[in-house]
N, C-alpha and C positions, 0 to 999 in steps of 0.2 A: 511262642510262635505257633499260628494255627499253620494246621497241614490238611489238605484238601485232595483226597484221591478218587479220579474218576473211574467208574467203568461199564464195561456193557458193549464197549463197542466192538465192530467187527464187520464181515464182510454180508450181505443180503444183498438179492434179489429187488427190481424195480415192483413197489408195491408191497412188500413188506413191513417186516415191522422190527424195530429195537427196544428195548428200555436203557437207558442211561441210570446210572448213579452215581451220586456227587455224596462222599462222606468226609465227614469231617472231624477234626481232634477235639473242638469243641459242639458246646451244642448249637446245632442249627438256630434252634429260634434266640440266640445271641445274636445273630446275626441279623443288620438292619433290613437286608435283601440278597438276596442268595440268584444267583442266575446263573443261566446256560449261553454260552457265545462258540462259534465255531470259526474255523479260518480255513478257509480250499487254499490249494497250491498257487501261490501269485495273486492274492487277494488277501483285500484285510479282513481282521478280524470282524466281526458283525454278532449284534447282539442276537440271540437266539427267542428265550424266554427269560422273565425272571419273578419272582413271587418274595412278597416283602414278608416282613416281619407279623405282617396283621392277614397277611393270607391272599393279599391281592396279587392279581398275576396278572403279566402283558406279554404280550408274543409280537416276534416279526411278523409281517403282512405274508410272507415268503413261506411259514411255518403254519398259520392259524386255521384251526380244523382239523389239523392233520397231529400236532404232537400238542402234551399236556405238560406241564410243569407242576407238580407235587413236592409236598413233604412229607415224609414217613416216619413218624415223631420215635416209636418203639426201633427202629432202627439207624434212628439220627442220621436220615440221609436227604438231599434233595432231586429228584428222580427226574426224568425225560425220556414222558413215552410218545414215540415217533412212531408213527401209522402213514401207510399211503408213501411209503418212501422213496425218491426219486432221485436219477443219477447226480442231481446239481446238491442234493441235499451230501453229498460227498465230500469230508472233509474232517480237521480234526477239529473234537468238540469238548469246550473247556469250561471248567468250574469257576464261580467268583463270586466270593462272599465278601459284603460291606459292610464296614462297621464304620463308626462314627470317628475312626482314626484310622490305622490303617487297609487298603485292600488284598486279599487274598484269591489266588490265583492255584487251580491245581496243575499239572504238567499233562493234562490232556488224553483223550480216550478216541482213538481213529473209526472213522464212520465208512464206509464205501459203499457207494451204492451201486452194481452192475446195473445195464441195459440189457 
C-alpha cells in the first residue's frame, strides 16, 4: 500500500508564496504521474498541476505562471510552488499518484489565502 503525505500548507497573505510537498512510501518516479488537485469548501475537486513519469508537466489555466510542479529526486518528493497567491487559490490541496493499477491519494494539506 503506497502512502502519500502532503505538506506545507498553511495560512498567507494575498500575493504570497507557499511550497507544497507531496512524499511518498514509494519511489516517485514509479509513479506513472504524480499531481497536485485542490478542493474549496462547496466545490469539487479540480486538478491543480501534474508532472509524469518522463518529466512533462500541465497546470490549470487558473494556476499557470504563478505555481510550478517539481520532483525532488534526493528527497523522493513531488513539490508545489505557489507564487502570486490569491484568496480563490484557498483550499485544501491534495496529492495523487497513478500507476498503471491502482490510484493513490494523500489526505491533504490546507492552503488559505487572506485578503
Amino acid at each position: 500500500q503506497v502512502q502519500l503525505v502532503e505538506s506545507g500548507g498553511g495560512l498567507v497573505q494575498t500575493g504570497g508564496s507557499l511550497r507544497l510537498s507531496c512524499a511518498a512510501s514509494a519511489m516517485i518516479t514509479s509513479f506513472y504521474a504524480v499531481g497536485w488537485y485542490r478542493q474549496a469548501t462547496g466545490k469539487q475537486r479540480e486538478l491543480v498541476a501534474t508532472i509524469t513519469r518522463g518529466g512533462i508537466t500541465n497546470y490549470s489555466d487558473s494556476v499557470k505562471g504563478r505555481f510550478t510542479i517539481s520532483r525532488d529526486g534526493a528527497r523522493n518528493t513531488v513539490d508545489l510552488q505557489m507564487n502570486s497567491l490569491k484568496p480563490e487559490d484557498t483550499a485544501m490541496y491534495y496529492c495523487k499518484a497513478e500507476t498503471r493499477g491502482p490510484t493513490y491519494w494523500g489526505r491533504g494539506t490546507l492552503v488559505t489565502v487572506s485578503s
